[in-house]
C-alpha positions in Angstrom: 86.8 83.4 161.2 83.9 85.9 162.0 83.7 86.3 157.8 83.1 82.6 157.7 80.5 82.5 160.4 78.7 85.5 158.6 78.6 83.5 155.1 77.8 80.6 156.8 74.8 82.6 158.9 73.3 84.7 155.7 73.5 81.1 153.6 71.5 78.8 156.2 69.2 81.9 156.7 68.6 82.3 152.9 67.9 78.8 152.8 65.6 78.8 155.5 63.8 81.3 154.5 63.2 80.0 150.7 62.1 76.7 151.9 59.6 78.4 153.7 58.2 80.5 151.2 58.0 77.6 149.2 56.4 75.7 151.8 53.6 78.4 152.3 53.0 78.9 148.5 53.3 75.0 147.8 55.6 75.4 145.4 57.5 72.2 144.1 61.7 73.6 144.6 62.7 72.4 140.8 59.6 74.0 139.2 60.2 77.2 140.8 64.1 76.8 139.8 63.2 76.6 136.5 60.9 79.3 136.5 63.4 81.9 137.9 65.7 80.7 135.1 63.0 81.1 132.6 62.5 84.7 133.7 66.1 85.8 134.1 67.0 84.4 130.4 63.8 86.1 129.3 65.3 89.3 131.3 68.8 88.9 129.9 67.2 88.9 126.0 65.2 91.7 127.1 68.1 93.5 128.0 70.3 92.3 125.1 67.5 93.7 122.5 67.2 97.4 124.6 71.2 97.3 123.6 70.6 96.6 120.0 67.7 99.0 119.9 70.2 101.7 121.2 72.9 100.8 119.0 70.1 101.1 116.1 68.8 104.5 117.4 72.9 105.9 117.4 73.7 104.4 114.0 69.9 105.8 112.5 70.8 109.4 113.8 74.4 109.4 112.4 73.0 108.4 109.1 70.4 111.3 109.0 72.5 113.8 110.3 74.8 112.8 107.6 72.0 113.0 105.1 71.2 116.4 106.7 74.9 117.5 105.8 74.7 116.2 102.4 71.0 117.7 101.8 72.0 121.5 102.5 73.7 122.2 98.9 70.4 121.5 97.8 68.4 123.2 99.7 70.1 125.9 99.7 69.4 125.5 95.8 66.0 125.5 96.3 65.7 128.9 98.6 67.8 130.4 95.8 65.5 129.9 93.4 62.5 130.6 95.0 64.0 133.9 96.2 64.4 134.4 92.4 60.8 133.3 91.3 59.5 136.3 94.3 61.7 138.6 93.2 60.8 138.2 89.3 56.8 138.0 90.5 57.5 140.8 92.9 56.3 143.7 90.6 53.0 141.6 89.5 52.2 141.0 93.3 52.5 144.8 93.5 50.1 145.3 90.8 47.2 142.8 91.9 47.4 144.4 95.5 47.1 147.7 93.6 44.1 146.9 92.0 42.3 144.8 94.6 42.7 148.1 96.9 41.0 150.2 94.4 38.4 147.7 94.1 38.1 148.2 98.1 38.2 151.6 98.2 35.2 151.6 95.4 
């Protein structure tokens, strides 16, 4: 009984209180209905497109760390050879850092 009283109380006050605000901002009741069902199906799209947008973002980063994963044979190609090429070059470097500090010395 005092659970029924308390609906009945919060409903009639919520009530009250909306026709006044509409009263004091001149608002027509069915033109403000559909404008707060406009904004909460614009909300509820807004919302549904963050969700795609995160499902997105978690399918994009399991498809580059998977191309990560799949890159690293291949780089780890590359730093092969380029340790390879420095080594061969190595005694030339040697060389033209010989020279240009006999050419500072001078």
């Amino acid at each position: 009984m005092g659970i029924g009283r308390f609906l009945t109380g919060a409903t009639l006050a919520t009530g009250v209180g909306l026709a006044a605000y509409l009263t004091l901002t001149k608002q027509d009741p069915l033109t403000w209905g559909k404008g707060v069902r406009a904004q909460t199906q614009h909300t509820a799209q807004k919302i549904d497109d963050l969700r795609g947008a995160k499902n997105q973002l978690t399918h994009n980063v399991a498809k580059l760390s998977q191309a990560v994963t799949d890159a690293q044979p291949t780089l780890d190609e590359i730093q092969a050879a380029v340790d390879k090429f420095a080594f061969k070059i190595a005694p030339r470097v040697a060389a033209i850092e010989e020279t240009l500090a006999k050419w500072d010395a001078k």
